[in-house]
Each structure stands twice: as C-alpha cells, then as structure tokens.
N, C-alpha and C positions, 0 to 999 in steps of 0.2 A: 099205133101199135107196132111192136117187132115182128118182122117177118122171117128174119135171118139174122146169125151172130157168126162169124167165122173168127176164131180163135189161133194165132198159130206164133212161133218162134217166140215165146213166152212164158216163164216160170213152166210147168208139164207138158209144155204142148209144143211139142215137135215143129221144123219149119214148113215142113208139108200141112201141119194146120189141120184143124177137126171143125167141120161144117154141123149148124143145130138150124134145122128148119125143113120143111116152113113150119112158123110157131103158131097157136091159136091166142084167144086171148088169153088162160090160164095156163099157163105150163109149169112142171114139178119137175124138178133138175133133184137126180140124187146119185148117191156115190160114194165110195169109201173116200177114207181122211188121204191127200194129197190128189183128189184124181184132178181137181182144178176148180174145184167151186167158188171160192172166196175169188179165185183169180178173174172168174164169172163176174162174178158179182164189182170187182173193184175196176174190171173193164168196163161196164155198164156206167160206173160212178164219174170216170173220168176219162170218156174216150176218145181224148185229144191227149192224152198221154203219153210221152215219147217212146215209154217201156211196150204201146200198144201198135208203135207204127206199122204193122205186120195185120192188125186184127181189122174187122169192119163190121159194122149192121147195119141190115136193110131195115128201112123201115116202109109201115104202109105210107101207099101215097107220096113217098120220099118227104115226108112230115116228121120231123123230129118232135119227141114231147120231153119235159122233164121227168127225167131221172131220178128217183127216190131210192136208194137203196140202204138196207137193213141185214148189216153183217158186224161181225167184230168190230173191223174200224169203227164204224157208228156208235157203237156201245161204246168205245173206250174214248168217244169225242165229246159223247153227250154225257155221259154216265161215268161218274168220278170220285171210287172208294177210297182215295188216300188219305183220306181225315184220319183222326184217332181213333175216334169210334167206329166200329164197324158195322155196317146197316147203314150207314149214313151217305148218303149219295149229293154230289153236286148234280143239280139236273140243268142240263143246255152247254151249247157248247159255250158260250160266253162265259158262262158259269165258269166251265171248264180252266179258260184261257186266263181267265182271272184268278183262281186258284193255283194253277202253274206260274202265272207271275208272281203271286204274292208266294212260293213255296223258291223259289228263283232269288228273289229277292229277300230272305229270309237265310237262305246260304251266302249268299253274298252279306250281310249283316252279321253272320257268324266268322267269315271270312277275314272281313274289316276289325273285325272285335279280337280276331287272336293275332292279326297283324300288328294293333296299338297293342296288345298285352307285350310283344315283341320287341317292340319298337320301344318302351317303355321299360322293361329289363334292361335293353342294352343299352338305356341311356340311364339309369339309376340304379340297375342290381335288381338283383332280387330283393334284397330285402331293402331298398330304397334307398340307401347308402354309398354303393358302391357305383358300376358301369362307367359311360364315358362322361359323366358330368365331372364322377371322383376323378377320373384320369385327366382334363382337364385342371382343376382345382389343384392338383398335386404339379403339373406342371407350370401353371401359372406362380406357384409357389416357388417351384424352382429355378425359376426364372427372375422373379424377383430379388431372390436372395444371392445371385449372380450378379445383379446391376447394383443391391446395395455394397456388394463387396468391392468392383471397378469405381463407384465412387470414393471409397475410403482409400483404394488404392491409391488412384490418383488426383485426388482430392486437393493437394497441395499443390501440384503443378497445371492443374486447372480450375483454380477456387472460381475465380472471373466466371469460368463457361460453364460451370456448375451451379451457378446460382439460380436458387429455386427448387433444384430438387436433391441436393445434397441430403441423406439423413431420411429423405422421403423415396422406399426402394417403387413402390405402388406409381406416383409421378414419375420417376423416371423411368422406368419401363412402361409409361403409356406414349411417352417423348420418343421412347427409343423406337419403340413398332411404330410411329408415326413415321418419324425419321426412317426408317429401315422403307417404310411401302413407296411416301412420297419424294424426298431426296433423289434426284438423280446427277447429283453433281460426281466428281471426280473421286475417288476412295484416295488416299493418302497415307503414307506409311508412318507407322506411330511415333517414331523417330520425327521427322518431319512435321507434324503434329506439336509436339512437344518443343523444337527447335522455334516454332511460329507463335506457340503460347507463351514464349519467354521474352520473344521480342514485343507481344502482343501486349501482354500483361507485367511487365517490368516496373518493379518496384520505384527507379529514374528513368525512366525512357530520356533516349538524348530526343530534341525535337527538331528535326529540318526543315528549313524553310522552305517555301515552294517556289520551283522557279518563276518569276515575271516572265509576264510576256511579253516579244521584241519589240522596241517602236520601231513600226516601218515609214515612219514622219519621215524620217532623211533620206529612205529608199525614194521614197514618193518623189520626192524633193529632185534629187538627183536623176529619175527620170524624165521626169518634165522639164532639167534645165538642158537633158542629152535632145528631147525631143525637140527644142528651141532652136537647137544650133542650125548653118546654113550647111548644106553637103559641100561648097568652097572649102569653109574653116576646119573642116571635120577630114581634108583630103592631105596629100600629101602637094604643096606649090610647086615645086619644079625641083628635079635630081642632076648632078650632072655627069656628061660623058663619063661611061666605065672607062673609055681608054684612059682617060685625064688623070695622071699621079695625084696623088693626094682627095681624089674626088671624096663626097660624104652628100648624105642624102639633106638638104634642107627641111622643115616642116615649116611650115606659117602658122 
C-alpha cells in the first residue's frame, strides 16, 4: 500500500512540491479541472519517468506492488472509437495497436496510389497519349530523320562505310548511339574523314608493295669472319720514323 506521494517541479506543481500523506487504504483525491489529477494519476502509472525525476512514493514496508491505473490515457489505449460507425469500440490495447497500424498503413496505401496516378500522367498524359513517353517518341523521331538525311548526304562519298544501313534511318541511329557511348577512339575532322574514304575506297587504288625484310645472312657472315681474325692482322705492323722524309704508315 501507499504511504506517501510527493509531487513537485511537474506540469502544476511548483518546485517546492505538494506532499499527500499518510494515505490509508482508500483514499479520494478531488479538485477542480488542472489542479493535477491526471498528472496524479500518470505519475502513479509510470514512475520511473524522466518528466517525474523530482516526484517520489513511499510505500508500506518499502514493497512496491503493481500499478493499475484508470484515467484518460487508459481509455484512449484500450478503447478505440475511430471506426465508421459510432458506438463501436476496439476493446484492448492490442486491439488498439492493430487498428492504428492497419489505419497507418491504409494512408500510406493512399499515398502510393496518388503517387503511381502521378507518376503515370507524367509518363503518359492525362489522357494516355501525351507526357514523356510522347516526348520521347517525337525525339526519337527527330533524330532519326536527322541520320536518314546525313546518309543521303553523304552517301556517295561513303557508299563502302555505309553499307547496311544506307536507306534504313531506325539502323543507323541504333549504330550511331552505339558508336557515340562505346567508341573511344580519336574524333577526326570531316574533311579528313573524307580525304581517307577516298584513298580507302577508290574506284583504282594504285597497290604498293610491302617492303621485304632485310637478310641479315651477310651481316652474320661478316661478323663471324671479323671475329676469326688474329688481333696481329687486324693491327697496324710497323710505322716509320716521323723524322724520316717521305715516311707513310705500313699495314700488314
């Protein structure tokens, strides 16, 4: 049983705090509306509460028992009129917890459902026709009719590199974005281009031969006869006096 409740620094009750005791076994707590009842009563429920670190109860014997209390809170944990019908009560809090999920989970369902209605306009139109599938479709279009016209352009001065998709714009614009993402080779100016398709593709190409490759038979040759030699034959024999008119150098 409670002995004591000291109340203070909390929702009405001052930091100096309001002492109730000693209590017997029934006691009647009453009061106008804010004097602190419910705050009563939700200290009781939960008083390991941060909002209560200020508050305290003695109890008999310093025996705690549990706690039951029956206030608002309680009613709006167990008891749960948000159905349709009115008179109609979820009873338990589980009851509860599962009705807030499933009410939770039903805005979120509403949620998702005008997000695809959203997401579904802007990809079709309203009226199914239009948004960015059309805008797509019209540029793929335009594009097309861009690569059929650079083929005809140039169609003569690159039959050869055209072939396949001359005449076909849909093929050659699936070449081209292929070519445009994977190609990382060198860009070349169209001039240059053109100068290389005509050497490429020429009606008489002159044809040059390739060069052979050197025979080094006689190199070989020639070093294996230098390596033979004796370092005697390979020196100079004998020079004579610089004083001497006419000197010149002998070789052997």
């Amino acid at each position: 049983m409670i002995r004591s409740i000291r109340l203070a620094d909390v929702a009405t009750y001052a930091a100096v705090g309001a002492q109730m005791g000693p209590l017997s076994t029934c006691n009647f707590v009453y009061g106008p509306n804010g004097a602190g009842k419910t705050t009563l009563s939700r200290y009781l429920f939960a008083t390991g509460a941060p909002a209560f670190n200020s508050c305290s109860v003695t109890w008999e014997n310093n025996r705690a028992l549990r706690t039951v209390v029956y206030n608002r809170d309680f009613v709006d944990q167990v008891f749960n009129e948000k159905g349709r019908v009115k008179g109609v009560f979820t009873l338990g809090k589980e009851g509860v917890d599962l009705k807030d999920r499933m009410d939770a989970l039903s805005e979120k369902l509403k949620e998702e459902v005008a997000k695809h209605r959203r997401l579904t306009v802007t990809l079709e139109g309203e009226d199914g026709k239009g948004g960015k599938r059309a805008e797509l479709e019209a540029a793929s279009k335009e594009l097309k009719d861009a690569c059929l016209k650079q083929t005809r352009k140039h169609e003569k001065e690159f039959e050869q590199a055209l072939a396949g998709v001359r005449g076909n714009s849909a093929v050659f614009m699936t070449k081209f974005l292929a070519e445009r993402s994977n190609n990382k080779g060198t860009l070349y100016d169209f001039g240059i281009l053109r100068e290389r398709a005509r050497s490429v593709f020429a009606s008489n190409p002159t044809r040059i031969e390739p060069l052979s490759a050197p025979d080094g038979s006689r190199l070989k040759t020639l070093k294996r006869t230098t390596s033979s030699l004796s370092p005697s034959s390979a020196r100079e024999t004998s020079t004579l006096p610089p004083s001497l008119p006419g000197s010149r150098a002998l070789i052997g």
